[in-house]
C-alpha positions as CSV (number, residue, x, y, z in Angstrom):
1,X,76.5,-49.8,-41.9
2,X,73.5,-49.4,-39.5
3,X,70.5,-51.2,-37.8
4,X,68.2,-48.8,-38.4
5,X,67.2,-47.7,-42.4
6,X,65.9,-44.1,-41.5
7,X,67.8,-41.0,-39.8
8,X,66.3,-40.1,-36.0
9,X,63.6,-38.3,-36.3
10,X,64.6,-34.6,-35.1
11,X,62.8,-34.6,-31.9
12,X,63.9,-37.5,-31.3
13,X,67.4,-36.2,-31.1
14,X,66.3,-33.4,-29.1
15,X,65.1,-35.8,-26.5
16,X,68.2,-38.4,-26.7
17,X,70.7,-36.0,-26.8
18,X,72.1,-35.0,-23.2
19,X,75.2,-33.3,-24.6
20,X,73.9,-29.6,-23.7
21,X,74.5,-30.7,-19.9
22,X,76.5,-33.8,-19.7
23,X,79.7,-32.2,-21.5
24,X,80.7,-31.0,-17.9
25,X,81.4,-34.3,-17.3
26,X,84.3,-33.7,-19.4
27,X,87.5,-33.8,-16.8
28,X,86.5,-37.2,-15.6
29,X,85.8,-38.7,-19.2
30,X,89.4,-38.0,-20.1
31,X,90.6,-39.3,-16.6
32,X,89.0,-42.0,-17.0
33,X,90.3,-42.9,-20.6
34,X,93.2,-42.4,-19.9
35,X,93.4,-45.1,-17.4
36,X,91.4,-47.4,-19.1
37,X,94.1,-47.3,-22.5
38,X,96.9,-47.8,-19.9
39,X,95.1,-50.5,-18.4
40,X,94.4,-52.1,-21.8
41,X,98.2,-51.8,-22.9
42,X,99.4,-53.6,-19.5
43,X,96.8,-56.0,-19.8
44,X,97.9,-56.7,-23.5
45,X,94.6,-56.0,-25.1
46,X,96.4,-52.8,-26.8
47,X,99.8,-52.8,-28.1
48,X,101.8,-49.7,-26.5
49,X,102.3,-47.2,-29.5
50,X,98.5,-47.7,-29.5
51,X,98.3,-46.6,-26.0
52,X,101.0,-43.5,-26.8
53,X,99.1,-42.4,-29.3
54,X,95.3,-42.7,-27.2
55,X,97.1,-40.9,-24.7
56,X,98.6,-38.0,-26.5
57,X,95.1,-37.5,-28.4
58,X,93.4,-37.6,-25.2
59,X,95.9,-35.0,-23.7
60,X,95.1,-32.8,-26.9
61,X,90.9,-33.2,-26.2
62,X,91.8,-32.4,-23.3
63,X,93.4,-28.7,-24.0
64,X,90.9,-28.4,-26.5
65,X,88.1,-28.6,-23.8
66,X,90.0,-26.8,-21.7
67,X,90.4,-23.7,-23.8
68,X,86.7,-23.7,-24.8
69,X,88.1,-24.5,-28.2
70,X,86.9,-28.3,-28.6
71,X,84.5,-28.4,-32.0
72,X,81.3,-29.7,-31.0
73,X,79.3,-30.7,-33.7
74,X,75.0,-31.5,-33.7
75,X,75.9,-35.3,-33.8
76,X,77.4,-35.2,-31.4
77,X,74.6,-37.2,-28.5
78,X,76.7,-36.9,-25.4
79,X,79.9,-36.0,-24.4
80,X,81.1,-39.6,-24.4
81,X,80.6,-39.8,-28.0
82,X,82.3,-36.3,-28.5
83,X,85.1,-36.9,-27.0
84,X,85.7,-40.6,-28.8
85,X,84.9,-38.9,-32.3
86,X,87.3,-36.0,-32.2
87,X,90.2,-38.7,-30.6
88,X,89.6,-40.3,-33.9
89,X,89.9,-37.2,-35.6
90,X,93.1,-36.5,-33.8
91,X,94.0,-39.9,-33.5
92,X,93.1,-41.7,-36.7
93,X,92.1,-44.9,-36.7
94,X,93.6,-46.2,-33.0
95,X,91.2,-43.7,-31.7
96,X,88.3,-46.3,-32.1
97,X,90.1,-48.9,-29.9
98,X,89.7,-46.9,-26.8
99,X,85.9,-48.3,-26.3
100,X,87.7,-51.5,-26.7
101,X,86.1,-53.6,-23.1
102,X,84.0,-51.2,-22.1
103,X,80.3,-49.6,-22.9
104,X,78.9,-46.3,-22.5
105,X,77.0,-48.0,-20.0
106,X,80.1,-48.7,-17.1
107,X,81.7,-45.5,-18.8
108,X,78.9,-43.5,-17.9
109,X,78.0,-44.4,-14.3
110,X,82.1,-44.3,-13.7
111,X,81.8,-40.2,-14.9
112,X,79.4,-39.7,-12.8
113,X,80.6,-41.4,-9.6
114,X,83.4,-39.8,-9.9
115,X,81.6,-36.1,-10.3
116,X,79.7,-37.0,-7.6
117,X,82.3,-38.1,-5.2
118,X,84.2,-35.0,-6.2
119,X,80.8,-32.8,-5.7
120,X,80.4,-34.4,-2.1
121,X,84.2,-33.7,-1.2
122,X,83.8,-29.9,-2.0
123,X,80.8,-30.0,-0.6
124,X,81.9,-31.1,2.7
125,X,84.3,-28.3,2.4
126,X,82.3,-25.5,1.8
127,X,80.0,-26.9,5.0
128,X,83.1,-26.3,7.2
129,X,83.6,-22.8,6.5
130,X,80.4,-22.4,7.5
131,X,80.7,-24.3,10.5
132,X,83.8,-22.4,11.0
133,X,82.1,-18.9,10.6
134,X,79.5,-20.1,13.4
135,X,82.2,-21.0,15.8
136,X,83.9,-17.7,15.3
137,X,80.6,-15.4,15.8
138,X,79.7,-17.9,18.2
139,X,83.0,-16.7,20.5
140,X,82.7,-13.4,19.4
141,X,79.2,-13.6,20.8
142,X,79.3,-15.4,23.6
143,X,78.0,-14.1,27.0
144,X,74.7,-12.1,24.5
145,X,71.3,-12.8,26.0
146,X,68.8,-13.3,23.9
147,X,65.1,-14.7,23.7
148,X,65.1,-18.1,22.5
149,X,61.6,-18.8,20.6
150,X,59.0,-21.7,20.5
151,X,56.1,-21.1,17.8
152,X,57.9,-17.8,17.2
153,X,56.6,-16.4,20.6
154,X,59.5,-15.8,23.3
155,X,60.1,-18.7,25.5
156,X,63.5,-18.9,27.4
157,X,66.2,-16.6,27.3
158,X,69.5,-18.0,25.8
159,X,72.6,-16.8,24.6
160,X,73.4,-15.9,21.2
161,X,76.4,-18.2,21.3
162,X,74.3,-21.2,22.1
163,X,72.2,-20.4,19.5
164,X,74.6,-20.0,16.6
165,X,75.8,-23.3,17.7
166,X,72.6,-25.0,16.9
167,X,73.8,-24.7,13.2
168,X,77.0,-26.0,14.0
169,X,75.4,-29.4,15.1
170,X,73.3,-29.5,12.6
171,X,76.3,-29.5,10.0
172,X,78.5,-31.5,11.5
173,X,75.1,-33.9,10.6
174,X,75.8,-33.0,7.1
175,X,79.4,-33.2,7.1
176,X,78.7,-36.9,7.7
177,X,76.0,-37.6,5.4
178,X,78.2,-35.9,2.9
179,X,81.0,-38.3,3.7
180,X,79.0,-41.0,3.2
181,X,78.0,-40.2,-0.2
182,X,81.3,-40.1,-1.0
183,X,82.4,-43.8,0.4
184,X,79.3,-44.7,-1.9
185,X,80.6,-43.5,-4.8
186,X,83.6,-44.9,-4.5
187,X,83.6,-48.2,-6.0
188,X,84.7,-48.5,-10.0
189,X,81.6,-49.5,-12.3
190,X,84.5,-49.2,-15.2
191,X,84.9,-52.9,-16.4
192,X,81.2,-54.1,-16.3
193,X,80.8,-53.7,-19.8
194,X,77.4,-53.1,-20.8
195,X,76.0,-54.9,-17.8
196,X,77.7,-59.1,-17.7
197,X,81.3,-58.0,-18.0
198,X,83.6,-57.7,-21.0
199,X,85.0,-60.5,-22.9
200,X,89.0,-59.5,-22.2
201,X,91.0,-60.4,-18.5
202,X,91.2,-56.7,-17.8
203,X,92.8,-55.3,-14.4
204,X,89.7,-53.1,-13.0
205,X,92.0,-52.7,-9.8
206,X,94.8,-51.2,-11.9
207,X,92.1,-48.3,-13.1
208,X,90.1,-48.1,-9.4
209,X,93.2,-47.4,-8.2
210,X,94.6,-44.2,-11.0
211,X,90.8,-42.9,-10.6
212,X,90.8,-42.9,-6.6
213,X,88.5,-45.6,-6.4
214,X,89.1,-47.6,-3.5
215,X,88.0,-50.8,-4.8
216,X,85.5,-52.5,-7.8
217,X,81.5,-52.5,-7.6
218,X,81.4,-56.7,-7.2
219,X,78.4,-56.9,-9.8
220,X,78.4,-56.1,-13.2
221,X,74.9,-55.8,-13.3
222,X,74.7,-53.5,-10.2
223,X,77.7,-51.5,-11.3
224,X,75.5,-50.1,-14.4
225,X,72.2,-49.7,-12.8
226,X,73.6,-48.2,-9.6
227,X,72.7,-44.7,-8.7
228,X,72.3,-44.5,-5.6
229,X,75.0,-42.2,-4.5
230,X,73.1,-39.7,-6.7
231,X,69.9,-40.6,-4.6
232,X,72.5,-40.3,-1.3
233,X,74.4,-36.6,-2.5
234,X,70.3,-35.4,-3.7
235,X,69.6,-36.6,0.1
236,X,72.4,-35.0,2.0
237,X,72.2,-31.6,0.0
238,X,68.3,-31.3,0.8
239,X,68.5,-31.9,4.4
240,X,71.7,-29.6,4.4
241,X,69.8,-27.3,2.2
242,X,66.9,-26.9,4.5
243,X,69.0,-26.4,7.7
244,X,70.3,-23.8,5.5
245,X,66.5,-22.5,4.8
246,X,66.2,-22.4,9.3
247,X,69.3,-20.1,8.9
248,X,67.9,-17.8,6.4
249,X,64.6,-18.0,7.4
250,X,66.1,-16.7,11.2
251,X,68.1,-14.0,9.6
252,X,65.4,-12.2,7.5
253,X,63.1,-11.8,10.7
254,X,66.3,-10.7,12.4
255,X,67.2,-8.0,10.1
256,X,63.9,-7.0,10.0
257,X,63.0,-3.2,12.3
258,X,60.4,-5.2,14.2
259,X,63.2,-7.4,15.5
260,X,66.1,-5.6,15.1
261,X,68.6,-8.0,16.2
262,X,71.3,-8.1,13.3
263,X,72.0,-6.2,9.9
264,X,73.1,-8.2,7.3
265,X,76.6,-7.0,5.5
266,X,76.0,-5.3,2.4
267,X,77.7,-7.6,0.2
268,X,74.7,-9.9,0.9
269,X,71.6,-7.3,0.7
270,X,69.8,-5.7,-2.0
271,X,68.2,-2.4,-2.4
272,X,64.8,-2.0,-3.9
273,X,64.1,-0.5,-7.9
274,X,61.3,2.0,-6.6
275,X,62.2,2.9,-2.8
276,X,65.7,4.2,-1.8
277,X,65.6,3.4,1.5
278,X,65.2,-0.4,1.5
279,X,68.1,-3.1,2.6
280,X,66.6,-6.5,1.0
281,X,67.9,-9.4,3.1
282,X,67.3,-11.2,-0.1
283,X,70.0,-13.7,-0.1
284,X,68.8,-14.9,3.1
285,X,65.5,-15.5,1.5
286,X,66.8,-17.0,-1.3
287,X,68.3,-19.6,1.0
288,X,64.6,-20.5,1.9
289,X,63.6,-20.7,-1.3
290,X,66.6,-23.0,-2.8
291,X,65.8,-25.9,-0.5
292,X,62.6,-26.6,-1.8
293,X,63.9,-27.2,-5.3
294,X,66.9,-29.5,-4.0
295,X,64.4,-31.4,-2.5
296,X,62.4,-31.7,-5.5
297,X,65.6,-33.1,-7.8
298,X,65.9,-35.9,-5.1
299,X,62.0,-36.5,-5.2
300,X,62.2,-36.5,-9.1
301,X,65.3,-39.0,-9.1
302,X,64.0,-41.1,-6.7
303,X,60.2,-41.0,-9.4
304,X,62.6,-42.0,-12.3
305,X,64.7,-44.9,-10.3
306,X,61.4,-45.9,-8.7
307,X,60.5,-49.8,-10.6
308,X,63.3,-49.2,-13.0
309,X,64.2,-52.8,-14.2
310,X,67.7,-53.8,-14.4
311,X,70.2,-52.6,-15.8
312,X,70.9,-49.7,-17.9
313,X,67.5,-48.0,-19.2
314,X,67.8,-44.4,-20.8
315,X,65.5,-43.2,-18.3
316,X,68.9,-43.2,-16.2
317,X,70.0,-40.1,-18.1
318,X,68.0,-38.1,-15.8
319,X,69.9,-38.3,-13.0
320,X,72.6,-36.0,-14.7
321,X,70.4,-32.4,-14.3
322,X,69.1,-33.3,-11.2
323,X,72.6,-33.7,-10.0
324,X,74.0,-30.6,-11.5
325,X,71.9,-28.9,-10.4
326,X,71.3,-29.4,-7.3
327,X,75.3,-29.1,-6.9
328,X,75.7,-25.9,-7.8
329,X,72.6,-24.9,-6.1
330,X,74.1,-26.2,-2.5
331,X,78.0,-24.8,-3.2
332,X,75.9,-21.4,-4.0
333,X,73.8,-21.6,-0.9
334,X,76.7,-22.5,1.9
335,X,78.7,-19.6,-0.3
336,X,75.9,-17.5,0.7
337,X,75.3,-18.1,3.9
338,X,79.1,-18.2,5.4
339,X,79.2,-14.3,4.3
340,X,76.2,-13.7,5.8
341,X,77.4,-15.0,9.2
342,X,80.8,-13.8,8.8
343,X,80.1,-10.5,8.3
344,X,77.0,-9.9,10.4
345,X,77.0,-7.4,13.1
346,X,74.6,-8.4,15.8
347,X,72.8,-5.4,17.9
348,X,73.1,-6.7,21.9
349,X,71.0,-3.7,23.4
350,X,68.1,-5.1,21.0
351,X,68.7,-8.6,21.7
352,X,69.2,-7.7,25.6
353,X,66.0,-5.5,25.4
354,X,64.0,-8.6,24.0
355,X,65.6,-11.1,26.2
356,X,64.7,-9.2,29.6
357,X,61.3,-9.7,29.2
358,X,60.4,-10.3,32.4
359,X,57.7,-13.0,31.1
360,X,59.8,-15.7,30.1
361,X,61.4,-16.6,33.4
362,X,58.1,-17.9,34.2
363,X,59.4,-22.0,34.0
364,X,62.2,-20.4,36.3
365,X,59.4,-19.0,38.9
366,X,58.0,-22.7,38.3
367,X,61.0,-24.1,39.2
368,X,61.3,-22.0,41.9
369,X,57.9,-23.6,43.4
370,X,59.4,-27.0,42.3
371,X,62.2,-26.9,44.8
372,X,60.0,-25.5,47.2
373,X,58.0,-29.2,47.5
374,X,54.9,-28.6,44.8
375,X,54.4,-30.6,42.5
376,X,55.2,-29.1,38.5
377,X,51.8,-29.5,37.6
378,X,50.7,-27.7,40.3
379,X,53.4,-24.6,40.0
380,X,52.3,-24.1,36.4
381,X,48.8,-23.6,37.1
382,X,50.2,-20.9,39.8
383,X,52.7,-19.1,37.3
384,X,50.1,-18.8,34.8
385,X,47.9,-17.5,37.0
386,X,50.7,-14.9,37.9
387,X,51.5,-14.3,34.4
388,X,47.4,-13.9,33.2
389,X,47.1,-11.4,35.9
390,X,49.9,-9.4,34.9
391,X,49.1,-9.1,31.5
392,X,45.7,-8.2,32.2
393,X,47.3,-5.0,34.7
394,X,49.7,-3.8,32.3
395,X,52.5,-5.0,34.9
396,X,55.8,-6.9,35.1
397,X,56.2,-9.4,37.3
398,X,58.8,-7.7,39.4
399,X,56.0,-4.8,40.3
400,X,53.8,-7.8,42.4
401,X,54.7,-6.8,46.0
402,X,55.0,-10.3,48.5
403,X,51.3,-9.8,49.3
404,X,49.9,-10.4,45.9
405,X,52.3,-12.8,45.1
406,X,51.4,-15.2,48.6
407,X,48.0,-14.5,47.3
408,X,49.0,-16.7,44.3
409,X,50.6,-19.4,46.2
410,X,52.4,-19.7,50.1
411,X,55.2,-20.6,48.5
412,X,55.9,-17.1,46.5
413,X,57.9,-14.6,48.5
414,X,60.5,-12.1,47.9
415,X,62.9,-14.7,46.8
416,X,60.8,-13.9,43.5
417,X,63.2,-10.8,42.5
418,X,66.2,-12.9,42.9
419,X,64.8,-14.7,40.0
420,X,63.9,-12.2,38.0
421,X,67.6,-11.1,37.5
422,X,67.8,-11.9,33.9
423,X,71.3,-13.5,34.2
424,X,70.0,-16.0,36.9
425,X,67.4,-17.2,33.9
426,X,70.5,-18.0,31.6
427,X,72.8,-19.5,34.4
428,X,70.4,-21.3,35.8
429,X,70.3,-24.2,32.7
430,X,73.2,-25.7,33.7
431,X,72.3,-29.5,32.6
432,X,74.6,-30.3,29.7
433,X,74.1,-28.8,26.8
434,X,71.9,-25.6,28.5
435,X,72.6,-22.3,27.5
436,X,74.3,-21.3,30.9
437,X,78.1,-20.1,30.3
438,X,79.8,-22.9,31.6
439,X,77.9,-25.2,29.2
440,X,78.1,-23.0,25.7
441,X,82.2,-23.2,26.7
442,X,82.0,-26.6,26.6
443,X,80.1,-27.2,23.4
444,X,82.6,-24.1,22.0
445,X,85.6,-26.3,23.4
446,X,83.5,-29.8,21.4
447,X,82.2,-27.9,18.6
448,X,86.1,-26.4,17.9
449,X,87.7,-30.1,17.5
450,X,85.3,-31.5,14.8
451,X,86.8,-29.0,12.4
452,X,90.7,-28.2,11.2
């Protein structure tokens, strides 16, 4: 017997039906059956051969799934219903008391706090190796000068150590976003029924507990309509995806002739279809191009969520692809970009080359007038002075003799040279976290504990 007196239209099926991409949901479906039947036979709602046989036609789903040899059929809506209708068919008849206190409503948002609690675990993984691959080029790296940039125009010479561990900072930011989308996920909706509870004494504690939960969401109606620790994984993954984006963007002018600074291994590069000679940094492209669309699942979630009234409302089924795919998209990216740091091989004589420019110690010659009583203001008017003229003669700085230098400022003498010795530039920032030695061992030494 049914409500309605006509079949679903076709299209509508096509539109209700999430089955094509929820059925990954699979593992935690059965997981979380499993604990609710036990939970149902200690709470006396089920008798125990009813559990015993739930559970041994759930552990038969599950090697069905497993083995890619579960028969879906084109009724099947979602994987939910899939997975209840061939327990039945395995089962018999007990199979149908398995939805018995609960609705697809608390089943659903438990499968997918679960996915995305595992997701953000993994996740936080995968950030570590790269974090880890930065330390170790970072050490392997560490006394390289370099030119550090502003507006992509040479600024400051750094090391290539200090550099890398930029990255590192930013993931250990990540890391903890990431860890915080997992404590959000990580209360049980299972129990809230559709959205007011369920009319048996059940033990939600008992399930939290076999699931990895570590407690119960406190509202029934929040527990269905909750997705924010979709919202907070979509978040963490875009902002981890676009530091991701800085890294790539960084290693494609890199690897480029005109910079010269690193070749990419070839595990990560492409070649081109028409000319031979071509090494196509394109996976470091490709992590420029990936953050935009992980941004645009968490902008499309938060258009969907945004005035939703309580509690459950199909619109809800959205948040599935936005999720998957944005979690595949990230584990892909970090994949990507931990061989590309691992196994890149830096060129120092093109990073020295570019980081002896003679033009960017000009704050240091500043500096220089700045211990020497004039005010800063004043010493960068002088330095640019120096520098305009210099450009304009074709010179470097270091080919000014004493006299054209007083005739810049009283303060300019031969003192000048001393600070034109690149490695005085990159000792010289010695305020913490500066790119002189002793302060890149130090962040080395702090960057080193926050991962195993």
């Amino acid at each position: 017997m049914s409500r309605f007196s006509e079949p679903q239209d076709p299209a509508f099926q096509a539109l209700n039906a999430s089955i094509g991409f929820d059925r990954r949901l699979w593992p935690h479906d059965v997981a979380q059956s499993r604990a609710h039947a036990r939970m149902l036979a200690a709470r006396g709602i089920i008798a125990a051969v009813d559990r015993d046989a739930l559970l041994a036609g759930l552990d038969a789903v599950e090697a069905e799934l497993a083995g890619g040899t579960f028969p879906f059929e084109p009724g099947d809506e979602d994987i939910h219903m899939a997975v209840e209708r061939r327990l039945t068919e395995i089962a018999g008849p007990v199979g149908g008391r398995l939805h018995t206190a609960r609705s697809r409503n608390d089943q659903v948002a438990t499968d997918v706090a679960m996915f995305t609690r595992e997701a953000a675990e993994r996740a936080e993984a995968r950030v570590e190796d790269l974090m880890r691959a930065l330390l170790d080029a970072a050490e392997r790296h560490l006394d390289w000068a370099m030119p550090g940039y502003t507006h992509l125009q040479r600024a400051q010479p750094v090391y290539l150590s200090h550099h890398l561990l930029a990255y590192v900072w930013m993931l250990a930011r990540d890391r903890e976003r990431l860890r915080f989308t997992a404590g959000q996920a990580a209360r049980l909706p299972l129990g809230a029924g559709a959205l007011a509870g369920v009319n048996f004494d059940t033990d939600r504690g008992m399930v939290a507990a076999e699931l990895g939960f570590s407690g119960v969401a406190p509202n029934s109606i929040d527990a269905v309509s909750n997705r924010d620790f979709v919202l907070d994984y979509l978040a963490a993954a875009a902002t981890c995806a676009t530091h991701l984006s800085r890294l790539g963007a960084e290693l494609v002018l890199w690897s480029s002739e005109e910079f010269g600074f690193v070749e990419l291994p070839d595990a990560w590069s492409s070649g081109s279809s028409i000319m031979p000679q071509k090494k196509n940094p394109d996976a470091a492209e490709l992590l420029r191009a990936k953050a935009p669309r992980i941004v645009g699942h968490l902008a499309a979630l938060h258009g969907v969520m945004h005035a939703l009234p309580l509690t459950y409302n199909k619109d809800m089924q959205e948040d599935k692809e936005h999720l998957f795919d944005a979690v595949d998209t990230l584990e892909l990216a970090l994949a990507a970009a931990t061989g590309m740091v691992a196994g890149a091989r830096f060129r120092r004589e093109r990073l020295a080359a570019a980081a002896s420019d003679e033009l960017i110690a000009a704050t240091d010659l500043a500096d220089l007038l700045v211990r020497r009583g004039v005010p800063f203001r004043q010493c960068h008017g002088i330095v640019a002075g120096l520098v305009r003229e210099a450009v304009d003669s074709g010179r470097r700085l270091s080919d000014f003799t004493e006299q054209e230098l007083r005739a810049h400022s009283e303060h300019l003498d031969g003192e000048v040279a001393d600070v034109l010795q690149q490695r005085s530039w990159l000792e010289s920032k010695v305020s913490e976290g500066g790119t002189a030695l002793p302060r890149v061992r130090e962040q080395l030494s702090a960057a080193r504990a926050l991962v195993p």
